[in-house]
Steps between C-alpha positions, in 0.01 A plus 500: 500500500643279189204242328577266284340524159261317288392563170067576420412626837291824451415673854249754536480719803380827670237631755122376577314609227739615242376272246786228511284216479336616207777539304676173630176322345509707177820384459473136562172491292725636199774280508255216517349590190862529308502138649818557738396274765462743796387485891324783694585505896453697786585545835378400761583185324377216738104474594609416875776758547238742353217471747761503762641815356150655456413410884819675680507796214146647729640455812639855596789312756616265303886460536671608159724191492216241467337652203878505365559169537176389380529674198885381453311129557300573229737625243725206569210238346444753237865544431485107459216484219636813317805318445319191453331697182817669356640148468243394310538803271229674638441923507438575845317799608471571822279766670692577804880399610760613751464898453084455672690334767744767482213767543233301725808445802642800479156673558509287834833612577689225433868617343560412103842295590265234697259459236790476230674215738150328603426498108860344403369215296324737215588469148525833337223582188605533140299807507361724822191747458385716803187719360542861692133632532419796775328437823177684390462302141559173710241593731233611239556131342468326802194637609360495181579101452408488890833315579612695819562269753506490874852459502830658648596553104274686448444814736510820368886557605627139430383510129661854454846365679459215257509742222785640615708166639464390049655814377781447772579093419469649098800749597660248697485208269496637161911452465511177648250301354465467128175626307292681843304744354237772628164496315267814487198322624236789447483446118251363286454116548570419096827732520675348754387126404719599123754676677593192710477260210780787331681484784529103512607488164769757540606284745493190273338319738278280271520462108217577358399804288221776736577771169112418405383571910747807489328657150170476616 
């Protein structure tokens, strides 16, 4: 699938509870302090969709295809303000994209051309980061937060498939979009927060000097 590009658009991705979101609000709470005018985001994006996502995700039955539209719904008004924020020379950084819509249908069966073709109108990220943490650590984390949900997501064998489906879109993707990259999620918190900041100025993503983050 070919996506058009836009410039400051910083996705971070990767399974329930391998500490994604964290980082994605490290990140933004950085860049707001070196005054780069940035915008955290998630997915789901819309309050409405959401609940109607959260409803059919506990029904054991549900057809496949309505959660896939529904969440293709969704991304389309969040597609909408993203771009609505890179034109106004926002950072956007988005805690889930395409690739958890990549994972989350093909769990249900649904085949990866479909959700490419039903998911036509993405833009593709400056910068894509799936966090690879094992089934067990995820699990330990969730229970510990107490975020396991009643959920088809996230039974024991959907959350280790989903493990599985990211390192698969990683090999698939990695030559055909620019800057995917795999991130050992098991690390120390502090480690990988510097280690992305390194990475996004390798990339010269932003100008502004993290030596005096990096040297710490």
């Amino acid at each position: 699938m070919k996506l058009s590009g836009m410039p400051r658009f910083i996705v971070f991705e990767g399974s329930h509870g391998s500490g994604k979101t964290t980082q994605a609000k490290l990140l933004k709470d950085y860049l707001c302090k070196q005054r780069i005018p940035t915008i955290y985001t998630h997915e789901p994006y819309s309050e409405e969709i959401g609940k109607l996502i959260d409803r059919y995700s506990i029904v054991d039955n549900v057809s496949p295809y309505l959660l896939l539209y529904l969440y293709a719904a969704d991304r389309l008004l969040h597609v909408r303000y993203i771009k609505e924020k890179l034109d106004n020379s926002n950072v956007v950084i988005t805690d889930r994209y395409l690739l958890s819509s990549c994972v989350d249908h093909q769990i249900q069966g649904i085949q990866l051309e479909l959700i490419e073709q039903i998911n036509f109108f993405c833009i593709e990220p400056d910068v894509t980061l799936i966090f690879d943490v094992s089934f067990f650590e995820r699990s330990r984390r969730l229970k510990e937060a107490k975020r396991l949900r009643n959920t088809l997501f996230f039974k024991e064998k959907n959350m280790k498939l989903e493990e599985k489906l990211y390192r698969n879109l990683f090999k698939k993707y990695k030559c055909e979009w620019k800057n995917l990259f795999m991130i050992d999620g098991e690390r120390d918190i502090n480690e990988m927060h510097k280690e992305i900041i390194a990475l996004i100025e390798r990339l010269g993503c932003f100008r502004t000097n993290y030596s005096d983050l990096l040297h710490k």
